[in-house]
N, C-alpha and C positions, 0 to 999 in steps of 0.2 A: 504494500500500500504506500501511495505518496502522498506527499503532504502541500499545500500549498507554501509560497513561497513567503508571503507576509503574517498572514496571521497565523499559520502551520495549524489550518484547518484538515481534514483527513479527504482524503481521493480516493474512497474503495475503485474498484477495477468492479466490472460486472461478475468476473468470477470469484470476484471475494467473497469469502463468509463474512458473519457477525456487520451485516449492513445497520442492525439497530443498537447497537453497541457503536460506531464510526460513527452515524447521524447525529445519537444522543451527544455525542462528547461533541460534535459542532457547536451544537444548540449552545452549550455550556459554554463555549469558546464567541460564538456570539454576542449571549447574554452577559459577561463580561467584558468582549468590547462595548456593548452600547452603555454600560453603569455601575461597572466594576471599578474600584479605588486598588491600585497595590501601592502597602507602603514598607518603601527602605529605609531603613535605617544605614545610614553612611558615614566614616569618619575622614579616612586618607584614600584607601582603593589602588588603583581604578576598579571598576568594576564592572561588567556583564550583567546584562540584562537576560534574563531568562524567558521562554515562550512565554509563561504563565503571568510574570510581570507585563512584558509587551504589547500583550494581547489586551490589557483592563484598558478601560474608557481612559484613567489619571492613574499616572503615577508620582507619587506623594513620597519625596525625599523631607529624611528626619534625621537629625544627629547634629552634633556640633562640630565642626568642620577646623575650628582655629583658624589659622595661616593658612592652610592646606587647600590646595588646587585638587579636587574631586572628580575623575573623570568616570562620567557614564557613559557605557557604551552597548554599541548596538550588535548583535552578527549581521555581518558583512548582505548584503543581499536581500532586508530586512526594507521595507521603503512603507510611510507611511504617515498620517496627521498626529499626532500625538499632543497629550495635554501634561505638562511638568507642571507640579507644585512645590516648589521651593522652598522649604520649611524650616530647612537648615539654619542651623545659627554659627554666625564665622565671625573674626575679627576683620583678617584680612583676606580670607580665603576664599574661594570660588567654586563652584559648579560648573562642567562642559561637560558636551557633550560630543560624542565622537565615535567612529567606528571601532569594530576590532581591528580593520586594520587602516589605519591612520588617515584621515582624507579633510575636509573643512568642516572645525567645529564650530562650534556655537555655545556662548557661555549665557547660560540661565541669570536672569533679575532672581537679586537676593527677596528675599519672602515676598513670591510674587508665583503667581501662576500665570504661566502663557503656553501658546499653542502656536508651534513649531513643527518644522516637517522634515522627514528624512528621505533620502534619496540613496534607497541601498544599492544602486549600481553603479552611483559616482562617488558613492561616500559622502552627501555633503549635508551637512543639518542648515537652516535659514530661519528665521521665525515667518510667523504668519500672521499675528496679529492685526486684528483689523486698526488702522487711522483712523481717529476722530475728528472728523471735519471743520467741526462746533469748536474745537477749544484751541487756544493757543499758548506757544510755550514763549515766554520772554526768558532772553539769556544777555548778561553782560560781559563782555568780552573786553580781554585788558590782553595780557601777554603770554601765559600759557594755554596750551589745548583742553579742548572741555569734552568728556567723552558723556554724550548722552545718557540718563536713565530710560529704563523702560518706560517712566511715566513721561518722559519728556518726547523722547519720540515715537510716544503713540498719539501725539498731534498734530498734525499735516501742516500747520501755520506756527511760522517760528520767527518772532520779532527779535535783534537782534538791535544792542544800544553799546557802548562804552567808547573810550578812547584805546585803539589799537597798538598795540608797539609790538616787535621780532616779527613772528613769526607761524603765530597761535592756526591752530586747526580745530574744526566743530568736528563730533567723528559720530556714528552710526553704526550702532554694530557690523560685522562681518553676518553678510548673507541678508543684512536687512534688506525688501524690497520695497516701493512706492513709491510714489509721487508728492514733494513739497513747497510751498510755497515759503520763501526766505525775504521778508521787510527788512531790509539791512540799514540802519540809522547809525550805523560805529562809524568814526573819525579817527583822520592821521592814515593808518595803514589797514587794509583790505583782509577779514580775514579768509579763511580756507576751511572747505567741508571736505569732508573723506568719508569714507566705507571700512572699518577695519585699517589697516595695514597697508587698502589699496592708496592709487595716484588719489592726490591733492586737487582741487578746483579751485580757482579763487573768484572770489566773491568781485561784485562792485559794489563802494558805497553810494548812500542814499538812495539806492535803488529798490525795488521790487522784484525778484526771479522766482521762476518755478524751473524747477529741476525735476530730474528721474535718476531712478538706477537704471545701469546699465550693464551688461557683462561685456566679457569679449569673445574672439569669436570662434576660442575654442570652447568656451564655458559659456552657459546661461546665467550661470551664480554671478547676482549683483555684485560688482567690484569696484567702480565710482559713481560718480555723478557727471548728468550730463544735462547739458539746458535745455529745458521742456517749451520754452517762450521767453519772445523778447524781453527784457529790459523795458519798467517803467522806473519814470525819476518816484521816488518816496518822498510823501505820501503818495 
């Protein structure tokens, strides 16, 4: 008997036996994707996720983490929406997530639940959270890089104000995808949005931009920003 390849539902064969034994344990394998909770407990790891974890609606990480970089991970071939709850308690330390065998992670908001997605054939995790149209994120911008929260960039309008100096970057997670509108009111020097780790854009002041992500053109995975429409002066 085979199994399938994401939720390792069962695939009797016509000449299989025990057809109500493989059905029943679907059901069960369903009814756990649509409202089942698995919860970890985590400290250091990494750790592997098991069919039976994978398969639940949420899964709900618990433990105190300290300093310690946490990594969850998926089997290789595994693709899917999934819902993390971040429950963990850490000083400095972090949540990712990642495959078994190594590809684009994505690091979970501290006690926060979001809904991310994995891509078991390229290895890449991204989030998916939806954009909140309705609100906006004010940020003031002086001379170091400001890496987004989850609450911050789950707003599509982001008004930007200070006096610029060096060389500062606004940054978005790795993998985040969407569309934003950027009110840029900062003076002196222009700053710069990024993606992760990817290329830099630089902004204009007093202006108004809307941007996109964008991949390249070996990858679909969001990797910069790209301008979505012209330039108006701000307001």
């Amino acid at each position: 008997m085979t199994d399938t390849a994401n939720k390792d539902l069962n695939l009797p064969a016509l000449t299989d036996g025990g057809w109500a034994t493989s059905l029943n344990q679907n059901w069960d394998i369903i009814d756990s994707a649509l409202g089942d909770v698995a919860v970890k407990a985590v400290t250091s790891g990494p750790y592997t996720l098991s069919a039976a974890e994978y398969q639940c609606a949420v899964i709900q990480l618990t433990g105190s983490i300290g300093a310690n970089t946490v990594t969850i991970k998926l089997p290789d071939g595994v693709s899917g929406t999934f819902v993390f709850d971040n429950g963990t308690t850490a000083t400095s330390g972090k949540v990712v997530l990642d495959y078994v065998t190594t590809g684009t992670t994505y690091t979970l908001g501290q006690g926060a639940a979001q809904i991310v997605s994995g891509d078991g054939t390229n290895r890449v995790w991204a989030s998916v959270a939806q954009q909140n149209p309705a609100q906006m994120t004010s940020i003031t911008v002086g001379s170091t890089d400001i890496t987004l929260t989850e609450a911050q960039y789950s707003n599509s309008v982001f008004f930007l104000s200070g006096v610029v100096s060096g060389t500062p970057k606004i940054v978005w997670p790795t993998g985040f995808a969407g569309q934003v509108t950027i009110m840029n009111n900062c003076s002196s020097v222009a700053p710069k949005i990024a993606i992760g780790s990817g290329s830099t854009l630089t902004l204009t002041n007093t202006t108004t931009q809307i941007f996109a992500t964008c991949g390249t053109t070996s990858s679909a995975v969001p990797t910069t920003w790209k301008i979505a429409a012209a330039s108006t002066p701000y307001p």
